[in-house]
C-alpha positions as semicolon CSV with decimal commas, in nm:
position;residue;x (nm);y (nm);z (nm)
1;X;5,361;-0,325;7,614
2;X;5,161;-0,695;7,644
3;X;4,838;-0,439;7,659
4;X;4,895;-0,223;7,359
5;X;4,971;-0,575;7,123
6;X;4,631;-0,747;7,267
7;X;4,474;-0,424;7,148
8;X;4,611;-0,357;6,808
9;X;4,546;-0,779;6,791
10;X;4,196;-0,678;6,860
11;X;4,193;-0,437;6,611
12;X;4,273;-0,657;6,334
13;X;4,081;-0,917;6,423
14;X;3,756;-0,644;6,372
15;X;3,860;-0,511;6,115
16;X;3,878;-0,829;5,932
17;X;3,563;-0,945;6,087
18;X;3,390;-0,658;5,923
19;X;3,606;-0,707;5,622
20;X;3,427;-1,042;5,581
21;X;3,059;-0,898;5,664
22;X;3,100;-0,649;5,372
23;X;3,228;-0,935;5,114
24;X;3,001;-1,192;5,237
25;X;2,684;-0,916;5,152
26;X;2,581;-0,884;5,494
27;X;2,465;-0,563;5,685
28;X;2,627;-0,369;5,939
29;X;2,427;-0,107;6,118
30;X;2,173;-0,203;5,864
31;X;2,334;-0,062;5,595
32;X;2,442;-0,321;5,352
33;X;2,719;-0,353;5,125
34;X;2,464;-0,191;4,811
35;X;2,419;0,120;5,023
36;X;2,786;0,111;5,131
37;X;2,892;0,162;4,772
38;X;2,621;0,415;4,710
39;X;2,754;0,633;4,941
40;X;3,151;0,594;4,943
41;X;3,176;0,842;4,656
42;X;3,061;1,110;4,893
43;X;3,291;1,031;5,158
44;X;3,605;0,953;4,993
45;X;3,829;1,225;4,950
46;X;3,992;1,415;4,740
47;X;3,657;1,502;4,526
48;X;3,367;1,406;4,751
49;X;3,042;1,390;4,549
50;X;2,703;1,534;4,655
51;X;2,475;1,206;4,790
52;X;2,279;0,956;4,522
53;X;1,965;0,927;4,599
54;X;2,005;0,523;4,627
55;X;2,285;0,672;4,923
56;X;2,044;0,843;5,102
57;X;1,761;0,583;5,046
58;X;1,992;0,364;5,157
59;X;2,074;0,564;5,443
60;X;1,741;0,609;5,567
61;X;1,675;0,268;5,680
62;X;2,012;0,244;5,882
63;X;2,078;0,312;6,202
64;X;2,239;0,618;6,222
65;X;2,343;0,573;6,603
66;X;2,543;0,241;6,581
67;X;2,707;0,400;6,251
68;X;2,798;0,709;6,480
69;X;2,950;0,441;6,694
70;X;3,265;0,426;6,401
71;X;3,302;0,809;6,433
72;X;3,660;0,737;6,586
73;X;3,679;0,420;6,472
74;X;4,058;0,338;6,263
75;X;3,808;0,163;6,092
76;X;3,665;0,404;5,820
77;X;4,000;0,591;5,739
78;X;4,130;0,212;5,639
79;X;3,835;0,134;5,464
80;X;3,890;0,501;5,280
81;X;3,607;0,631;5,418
82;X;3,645;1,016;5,549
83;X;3,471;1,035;5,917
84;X;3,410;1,381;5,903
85;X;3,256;1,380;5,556
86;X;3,027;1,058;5,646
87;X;2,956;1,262;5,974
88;X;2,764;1,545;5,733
89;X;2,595;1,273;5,484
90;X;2,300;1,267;5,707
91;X;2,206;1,625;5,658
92;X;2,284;1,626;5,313
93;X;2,040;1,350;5,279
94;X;1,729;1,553;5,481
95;X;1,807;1,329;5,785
96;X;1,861;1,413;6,138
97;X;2,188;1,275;6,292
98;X;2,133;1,101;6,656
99;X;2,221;1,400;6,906
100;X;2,516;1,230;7,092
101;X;2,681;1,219;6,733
């Protein structure tokens, strides 16, 4: 039980650590908050959009391996974000997802 609370602690604690990066303007995966908001329309469900091109200009420059490293994260669902629609927005924008993705 002690294990499971020290985890779902930890949890929180990142979550509001990356809450924090995203108001305070800063990157993550270099991808910052501009790009972030480019692109949520087309991962957000119920009525996912095609990509903007600022999305997928702003997905080109990040790093499509440590965003890969959210893929299971509880992390995009509470942020709204749909994993398995921000899984495709690489290919919709012409770019090639990392392999191990």
């Amino acid at each position: 039980m002690k294990g499971s609370k020290v985890g779902v602690l930890s949890m929180v604690v990142l979550v509001l650590l990356l809450i924090v990066e995203f108001s305070a303007g800063l990157s993550i995966c270099n991808m910052n908050d501009d790009g972030f908001t480019a692109c949520k329309p087309s991962v957000t469900q119920p009525n996912p959009v095609e990509p903007s091109t600022s999305c997928c200009e702003a997905l080109s420059s990040a790093d499509l391996q440590c965003l890969c490293s959210y893929r299971n994260s509880l992390l995009l669902p509470s942020l709204g974000i749909d994993p398995e629609l921000a899984l495709a927005l690489p290919a919709k924008c012409n770019h090639t997802s990392p392999p191990s993705c």
